[in-house]
N, C-alpha and C positions, 0 to 999 in steps of 0.2 A: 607342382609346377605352375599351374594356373594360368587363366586367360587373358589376354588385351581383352580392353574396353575400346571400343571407337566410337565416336564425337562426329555426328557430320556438321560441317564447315561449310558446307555449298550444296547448293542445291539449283539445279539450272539447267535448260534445253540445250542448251549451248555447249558442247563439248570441247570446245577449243576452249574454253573459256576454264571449265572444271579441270584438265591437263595444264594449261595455264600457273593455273592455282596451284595443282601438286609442283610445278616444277619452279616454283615459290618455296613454297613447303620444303621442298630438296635441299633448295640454297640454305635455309635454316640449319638444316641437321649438320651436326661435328662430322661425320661420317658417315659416307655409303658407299655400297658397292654394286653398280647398275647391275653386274652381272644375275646378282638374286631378283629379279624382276620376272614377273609371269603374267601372263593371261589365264583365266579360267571362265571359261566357258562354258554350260549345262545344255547338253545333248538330250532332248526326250523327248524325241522320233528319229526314226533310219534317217527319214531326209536332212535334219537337222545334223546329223553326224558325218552323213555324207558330203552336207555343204560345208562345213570345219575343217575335215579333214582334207576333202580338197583344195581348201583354202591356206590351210596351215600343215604339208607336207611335210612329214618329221614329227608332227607338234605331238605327247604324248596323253594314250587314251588311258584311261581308267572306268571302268565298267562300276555300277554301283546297284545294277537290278539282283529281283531276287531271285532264288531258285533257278540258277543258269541263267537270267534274262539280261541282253545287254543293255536295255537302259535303263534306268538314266545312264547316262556317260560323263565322265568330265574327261574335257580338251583344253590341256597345258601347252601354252607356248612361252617359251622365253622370248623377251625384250630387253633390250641395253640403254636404250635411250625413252629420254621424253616423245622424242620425234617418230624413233618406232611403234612407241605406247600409243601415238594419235594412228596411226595406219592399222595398228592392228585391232584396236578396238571397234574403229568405223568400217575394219569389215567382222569383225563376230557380232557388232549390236548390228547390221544387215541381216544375221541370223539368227540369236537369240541372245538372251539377255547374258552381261559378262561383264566381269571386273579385273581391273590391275591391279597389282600388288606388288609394294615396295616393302622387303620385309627385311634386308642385312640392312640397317641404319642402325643410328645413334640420334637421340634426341638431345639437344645441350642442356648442362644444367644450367639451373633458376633460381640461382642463390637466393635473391630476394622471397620467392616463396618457398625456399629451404629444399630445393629439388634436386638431386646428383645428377648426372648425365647417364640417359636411360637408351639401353640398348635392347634387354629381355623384351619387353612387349614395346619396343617401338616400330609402328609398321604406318603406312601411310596405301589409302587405298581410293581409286574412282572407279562407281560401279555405275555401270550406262543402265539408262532405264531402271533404274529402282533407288529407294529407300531406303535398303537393309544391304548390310554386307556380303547377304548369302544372294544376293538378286533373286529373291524366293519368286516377288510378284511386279509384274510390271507397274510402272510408273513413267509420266511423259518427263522426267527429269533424269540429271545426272547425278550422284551425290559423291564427293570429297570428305573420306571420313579420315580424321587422324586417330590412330591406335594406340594407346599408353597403356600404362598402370590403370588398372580397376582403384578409383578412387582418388583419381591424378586430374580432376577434373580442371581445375587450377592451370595443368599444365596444358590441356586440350585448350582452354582461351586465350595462353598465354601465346600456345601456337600459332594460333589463328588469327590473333592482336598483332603478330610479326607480319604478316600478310595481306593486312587492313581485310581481316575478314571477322568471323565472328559464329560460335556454335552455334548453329539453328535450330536445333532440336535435342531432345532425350540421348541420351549415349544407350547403346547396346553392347551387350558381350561379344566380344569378339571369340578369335580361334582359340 
């Protein structure tokens, strides 16, 4: 089956700015479909669980501790729009560190660099305060990673060139 690779593309304090960007990014893609849009959020403390869920009523828990322990936790909320993607971020990064994810797309093909139109590992992500996809460790930025094919790096620039942006770092393994 195998993993995306993601590219981050921005890096920035400025969260309007990094949503921005993705809903740049969006305009690119052949297809999407908002409805596959989520928040994930990591829970590890009761308080921090407590503030999510009463933040995000409905939103779904998943337990991840061991031996019977509920946390860590992750807190899934679906989003549809860009617009909800800004409201619901700026309240989970008030709580703890979390990312969007855009994962039913289509990335266009790239004839020129011999590319098909990529749906399997096309995902598009902004993750507040951090660096890394998994938001492992805090960081005072926001980062814009685009998701491809492992080895598609080609196509991560080509993405990023569509949006007067540009890779700023290392790609990491994605999901």
């Amino acid at each position: 089956m195998g993993n995306t690779c993601a590219w981050p593309v921005l890096r920035t304090t400025d969260l309007g700015e990094a949503l921005d960007l993705a809903e740049r990014l969006l305009a690119v893609t052949s297809w999407y479909d908002p409805s596959w849009c989520h928040l994930d959020a990591w829970a590890h403390s009761e308080s921090e669980l407590r503030l999510l869920t009463d933040a995000f009523p409905g939103a779904g828990v998943r337990s991840y501790g061991v031996d019977g322990a509920l946390l860590p936790a992750n807190v899934a909320v679906g989003v549809e729009t860009v617009a909800e993607a800004r409201d619901t971020l700026a309240t989970g990064m008030a709580i703890t560190r979390c990312h969007v994810l855009w994962h039913n797309l289509k990335w266009p093909p790239v004839p020129e660099l011999g590319l098909d139109e990529e749906y399997k590992y096309a995902e598009l992500e902004v993750a507040c305060n951090s660096h890394d996809i998994h938001c492992g460790e805090w960081a005072p930025e926001h980062t814009v990673f685009v998701h491809a094919r492992p080895g598609h790096d080609a196509r991560a620039a080509w993405l990023a060139a569509q949006v007067d942006a540009r890779v700023v770092g290392p790609s990491e393994e994605g999901w």
